[in-house]
One Martini backbone bead per residue (centre of mass of N, CA, C, O) as a GRO file, in nm:
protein
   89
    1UNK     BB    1   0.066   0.063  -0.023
    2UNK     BB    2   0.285   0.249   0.003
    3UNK     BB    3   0.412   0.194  -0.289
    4UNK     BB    4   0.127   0.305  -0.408
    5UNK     BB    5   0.162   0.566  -0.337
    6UNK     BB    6   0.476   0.671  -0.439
    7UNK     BB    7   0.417   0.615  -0.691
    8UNK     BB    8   0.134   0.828  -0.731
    9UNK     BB    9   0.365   1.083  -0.663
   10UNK     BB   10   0.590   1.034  -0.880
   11UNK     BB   11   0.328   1.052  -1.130
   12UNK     BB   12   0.251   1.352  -1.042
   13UNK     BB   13   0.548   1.511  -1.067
   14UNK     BB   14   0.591   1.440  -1.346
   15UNK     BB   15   0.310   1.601  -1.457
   16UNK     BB   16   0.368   1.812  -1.369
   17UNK     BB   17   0.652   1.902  -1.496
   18UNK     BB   18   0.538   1.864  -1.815
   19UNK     BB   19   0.328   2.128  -1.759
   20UNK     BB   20   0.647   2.277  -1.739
   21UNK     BB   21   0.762   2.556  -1.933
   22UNK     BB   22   1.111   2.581  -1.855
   23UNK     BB   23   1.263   2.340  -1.713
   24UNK     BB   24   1.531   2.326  -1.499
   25UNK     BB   25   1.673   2.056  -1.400
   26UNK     BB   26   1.562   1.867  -1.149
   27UNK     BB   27   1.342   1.704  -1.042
   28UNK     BB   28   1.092   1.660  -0.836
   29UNK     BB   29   1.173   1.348  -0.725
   30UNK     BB   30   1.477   1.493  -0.625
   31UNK     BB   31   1.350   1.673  -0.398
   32UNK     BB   32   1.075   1.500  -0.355
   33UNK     BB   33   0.793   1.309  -0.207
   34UNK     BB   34   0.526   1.575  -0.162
   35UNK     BB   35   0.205   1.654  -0.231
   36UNK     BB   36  -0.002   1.920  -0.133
   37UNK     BB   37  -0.022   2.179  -0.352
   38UNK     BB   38  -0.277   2.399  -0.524
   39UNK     BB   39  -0.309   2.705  -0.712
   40UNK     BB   40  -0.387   3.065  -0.681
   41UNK     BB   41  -0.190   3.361  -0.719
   42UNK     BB   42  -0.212   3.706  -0.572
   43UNK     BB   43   0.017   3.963  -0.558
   44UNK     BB   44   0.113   4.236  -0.434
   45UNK     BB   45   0.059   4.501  -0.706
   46UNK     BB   46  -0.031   4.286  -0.867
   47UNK     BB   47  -0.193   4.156  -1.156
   48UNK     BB   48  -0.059   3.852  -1.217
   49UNK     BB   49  -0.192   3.516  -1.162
   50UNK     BB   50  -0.020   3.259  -0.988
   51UNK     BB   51   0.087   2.909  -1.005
   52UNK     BB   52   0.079   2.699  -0.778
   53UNK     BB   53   0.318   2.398  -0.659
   54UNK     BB   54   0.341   2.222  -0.377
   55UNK     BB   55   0.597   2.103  -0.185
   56UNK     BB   56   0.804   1.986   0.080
   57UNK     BB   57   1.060   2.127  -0.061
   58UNK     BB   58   0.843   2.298  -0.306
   59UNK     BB   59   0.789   2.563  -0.490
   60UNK     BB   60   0.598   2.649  -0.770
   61UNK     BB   61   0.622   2.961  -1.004
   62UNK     BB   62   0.348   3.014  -1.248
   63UNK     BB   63   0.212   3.088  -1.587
   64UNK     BB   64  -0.033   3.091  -1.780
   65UNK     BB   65  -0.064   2.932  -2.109
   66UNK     BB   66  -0.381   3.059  -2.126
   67UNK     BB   67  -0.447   3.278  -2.411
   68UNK     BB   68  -0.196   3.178  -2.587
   69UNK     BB   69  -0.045   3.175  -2.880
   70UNK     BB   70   0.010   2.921  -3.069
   71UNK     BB   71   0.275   2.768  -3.235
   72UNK     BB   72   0.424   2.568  -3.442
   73UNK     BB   73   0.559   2.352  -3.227
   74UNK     BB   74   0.535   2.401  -2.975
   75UNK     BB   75   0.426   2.382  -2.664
   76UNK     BB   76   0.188   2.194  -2.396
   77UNK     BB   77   0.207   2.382  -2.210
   78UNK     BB   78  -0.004   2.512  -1.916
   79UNK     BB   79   0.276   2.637  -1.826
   80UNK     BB   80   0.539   2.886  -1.673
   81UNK     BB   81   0.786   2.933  -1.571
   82UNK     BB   82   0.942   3.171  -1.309
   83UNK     BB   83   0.962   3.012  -0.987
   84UNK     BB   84   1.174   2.865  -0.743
   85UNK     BB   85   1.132   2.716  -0.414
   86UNK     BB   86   1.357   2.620  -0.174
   87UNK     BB   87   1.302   2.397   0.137
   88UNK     BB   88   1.338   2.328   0.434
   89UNK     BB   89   1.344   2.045   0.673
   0.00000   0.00000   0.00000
C-alpha cells in the first residue's frame, strides 16, 4: 500500500513537472516526496495570476499559458516556469 502511494506521488509529480514550459535542472522527484498541494496566487500590488504548486520541499511558481496564440511546434505544456523556491525540511 506504501509502495502504491509513492507511485502514485512520484506519477504526479513527473505530470506536474510535464506540464511546466521552461523546467531546467533536477526533477521534482529528486528533490520531494510529497505533493501537498496547488492554486492561483495574486502577489499585493501585482496585476498577474501565478498558479502555484507546493511540495514538501519546493514551491514552484508559473504563469498560465492559456489564452497564449500556440505557434506550430510550440510546447503545449499548460503552465510557464517563472520561479522555484527550494525550503528546507
Amino acid at each position: 500500500q506504501q509502495m502504491k502511494g509513492k507511485h502514485l506521488a512520484i506519477k504526479k509529480m513527473n505530470e506536474i513537472q510535464r506540464n511546466i514550459d521552461g523546467w531546467e535542472g533536477k526533477d521534482i522527484g529528486q528533490c520531494c516526496n510529497e505533493f501537498i498541494m496547488e492554486g492561483t496566487l495574486t502577489r499585493v500590488g501585482a496585476k498577474h495570476e501565478r498558479h502555484i504548486f507546493l511540495f514538501d520541499g519546493l514551491m514552484i511558481c508559473c504563469k498560465s499559458n492559456h489564452g497564449q496564440p500556440r505557434l506550430p511546434g510550440a510546447s503545449a505544456a499548460e503552465y510557464r516556469l517563472k520561479e522555484k523556491f527550494f525550503m528546507r525540511k
